[in-house]
N, C-alpha and C positions, 0 to 999 in steps of 0.2 A: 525797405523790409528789414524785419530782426535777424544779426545773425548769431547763428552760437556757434562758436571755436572749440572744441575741447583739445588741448594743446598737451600732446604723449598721450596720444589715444593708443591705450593695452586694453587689458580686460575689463578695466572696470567701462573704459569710455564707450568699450564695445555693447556693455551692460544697457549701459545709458540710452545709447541710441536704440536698442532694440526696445526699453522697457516703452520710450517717447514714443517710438511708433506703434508699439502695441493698445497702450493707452490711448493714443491722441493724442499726446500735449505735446505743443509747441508744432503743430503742424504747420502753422503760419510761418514758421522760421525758414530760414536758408541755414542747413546745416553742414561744418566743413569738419575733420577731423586732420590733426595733423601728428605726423610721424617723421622720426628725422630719414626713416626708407620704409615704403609699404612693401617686402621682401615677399611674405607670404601671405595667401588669401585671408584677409580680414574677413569677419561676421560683421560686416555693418548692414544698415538697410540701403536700397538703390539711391535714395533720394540724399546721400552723403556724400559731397566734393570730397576727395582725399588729397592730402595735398604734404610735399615732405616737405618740410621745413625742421628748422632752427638749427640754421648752418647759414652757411657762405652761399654771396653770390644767387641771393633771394632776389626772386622777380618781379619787376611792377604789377606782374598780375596777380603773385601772390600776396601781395601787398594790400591790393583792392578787395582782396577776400576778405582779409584779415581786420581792415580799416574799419571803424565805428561801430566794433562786433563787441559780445560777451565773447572773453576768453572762461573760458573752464580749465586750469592747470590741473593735471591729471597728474605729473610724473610721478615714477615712483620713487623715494628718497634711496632704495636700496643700502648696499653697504659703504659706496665712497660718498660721504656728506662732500666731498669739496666740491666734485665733478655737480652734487645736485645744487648745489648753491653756486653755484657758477651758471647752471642751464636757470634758475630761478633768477638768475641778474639778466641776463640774458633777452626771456621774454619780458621780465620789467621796461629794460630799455628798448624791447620791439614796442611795445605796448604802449610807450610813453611818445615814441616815433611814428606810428600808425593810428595814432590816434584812439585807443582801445578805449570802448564803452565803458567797461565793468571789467573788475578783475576778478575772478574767483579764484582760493586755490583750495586743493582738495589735502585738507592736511589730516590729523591723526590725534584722537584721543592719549594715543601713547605721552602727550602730554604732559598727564597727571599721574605717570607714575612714578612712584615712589608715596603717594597719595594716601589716606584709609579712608573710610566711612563716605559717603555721600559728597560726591564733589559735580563742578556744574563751569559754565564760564567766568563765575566770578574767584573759583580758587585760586589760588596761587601754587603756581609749579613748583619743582624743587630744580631749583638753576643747573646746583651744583653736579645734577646727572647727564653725562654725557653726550645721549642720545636725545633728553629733555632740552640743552643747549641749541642741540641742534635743528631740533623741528622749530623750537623759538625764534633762532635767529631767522631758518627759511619766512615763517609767517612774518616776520617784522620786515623782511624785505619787500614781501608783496603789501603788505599794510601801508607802507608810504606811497603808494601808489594812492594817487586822490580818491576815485574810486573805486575799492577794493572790501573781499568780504573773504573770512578763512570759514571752513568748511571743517570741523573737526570731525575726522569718521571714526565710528570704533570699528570693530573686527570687520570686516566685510566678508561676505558670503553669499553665494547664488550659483547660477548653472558654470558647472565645472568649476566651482569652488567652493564644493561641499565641507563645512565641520566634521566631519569624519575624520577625514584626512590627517586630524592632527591627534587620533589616538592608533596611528600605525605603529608605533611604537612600542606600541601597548603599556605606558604608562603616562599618567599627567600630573603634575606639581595642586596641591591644593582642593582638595574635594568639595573643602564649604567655602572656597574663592565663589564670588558672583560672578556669569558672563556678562561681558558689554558688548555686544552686538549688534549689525546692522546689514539687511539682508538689500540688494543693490537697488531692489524696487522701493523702497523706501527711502532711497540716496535720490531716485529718478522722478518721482514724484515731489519730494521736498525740494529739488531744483528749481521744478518746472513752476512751483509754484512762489520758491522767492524772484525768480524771474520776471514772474507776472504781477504778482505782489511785493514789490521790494520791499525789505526787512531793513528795520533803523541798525540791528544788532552787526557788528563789525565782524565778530566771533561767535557762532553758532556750533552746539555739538549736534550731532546725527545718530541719531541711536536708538535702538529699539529700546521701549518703556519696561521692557521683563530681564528682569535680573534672575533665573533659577540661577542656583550652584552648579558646580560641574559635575558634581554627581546627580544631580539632575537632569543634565542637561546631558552631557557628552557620549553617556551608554546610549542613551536613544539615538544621540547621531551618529555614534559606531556601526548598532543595525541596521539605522536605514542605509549606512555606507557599505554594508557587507562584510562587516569582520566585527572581531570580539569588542568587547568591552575592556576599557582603560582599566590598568591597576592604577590607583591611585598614593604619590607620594605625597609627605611633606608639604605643606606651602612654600614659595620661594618669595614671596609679596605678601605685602598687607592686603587686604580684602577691602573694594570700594565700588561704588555703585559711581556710574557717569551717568547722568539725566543733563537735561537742559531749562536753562530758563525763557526759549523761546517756544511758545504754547505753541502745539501741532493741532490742526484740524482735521487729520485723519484718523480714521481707527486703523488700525495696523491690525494682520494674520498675525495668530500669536507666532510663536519661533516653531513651533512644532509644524504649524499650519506652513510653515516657510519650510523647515525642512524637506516633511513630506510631499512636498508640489516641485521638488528639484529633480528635475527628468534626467539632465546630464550629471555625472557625481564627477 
């Protein structure tokens, strides 16, 4: 039977699983999530082994969960890059040890910043930016893995992690900046579907097709958030649109349709 891993299941892995069971896909699978401590009650659905890992003193039977499965790398880079590239050497070499199917890793549009105008997977990053270094170097570890594919996500968003949330402040950098966004049910579908459908592409961005601006975009998700609308400063970036060059075969809720269908903020 198939199995899928999604390895630092947080919020988003939680997403995942909820959206696959809602939908149907991958119901055929044997689904495990793992965490280095399940401490507090998870949102998964019943039919997910939970399992802590990637630490010391791992089991033969978590072993045979793990063995001839899709991994889905979930973690999130946070702010220590060393510790995240340490845990990304880490499941490499489980991965490479247990025999892992397929590697996935969920990595981050933040790529192309320092970027302008229209960029896709064939652009070329700017090295020399810090945090650009560092999601490069993560991708290139899992990339030597034989069978391996990176996951470029832009902003994510969905239940209990509303766009609103980021004009509490009540101001935002760049009014006629484009958003890049990607709401988690369209993370959950486009899995489900290179899964089934393997993709030749090694590097896939994930992204919603609507670029409005922020003044577009961000009042409207202030009110559905319940507070004011952003003042708007300065830009602090150049202005670029992320798309991709691998064709989607779904039609997406536009962003608005996503907002307004977010029950928990």
């Amino acid at each position: 039977m198939n199995k899928l891993v999604i390895v630092g299941c947080g919020w988003l892995g939680e997403q995942l699983f909820a959206h696959f069971e809602e939908l149907g896909l991958l119901q055929d699978w044997q689904w495990y999530a793992t965490r280095r401590q399940f401490t507090a009650p998870a949102q998964l659905p019943d039919k997910v082994r939970r399992l802590s890992w990637l630490g010391e003193q791992d089991s033969a039977d978590l072993a045979s969960c793990l063995q001839d499965a899709v991994w889905l790398v979930a973690i999130s880079p946070g702010r220590d890059r060393q510790a995240y590239q340490a845990s990304l050497q880490q499941v490499v070499h489980c991965a490479s040890a247990w025999q892992c199917r397929q590697l996935l890793l969920c990595s981050s549009t933040g790529v192309y910043s320092q970027l302008a105008g229209d960029v896709n997977e064939l652009s070329v990053p700017v090295r020399s930016n810090s945090r650009v270094a560092g999601l490069l170097a993560a991708e290139q570890l899992v990339l030597e893995y034989p069978s391996s594919t990176v996951l470029r996500l832009a902003g994510l968003f969905g239940e209990e992690r509303h766009p609103g949330r980021f004009c509490k402040s009540g101001q935002l950098a760049g009014a006629e900046l484009p958003v890049n966004l990607v709401h988690s049910h369209q993370v959950a579908v486009s899995i489900a579907a290179w899964l089934t459908q393997p993709s030749p592409h090694q590097i896939i961005n994930v992204v919603h097709p609507e670029h409005p601006t922020k003044q577009q975009f961000y009042p409207a998700a202030a009110r559905l958030y319940g507070i004011e609308p952003p003042m708007f400063v300065p830009a602090d970036e150049p202005a670029r649109c992320v798309d991709s060059i691998v064709p989607s075969a779904q039609v997406w809720p536009s962003l608005l349709q996503y907002l307004q269908n977010i029950k928990n903020l």
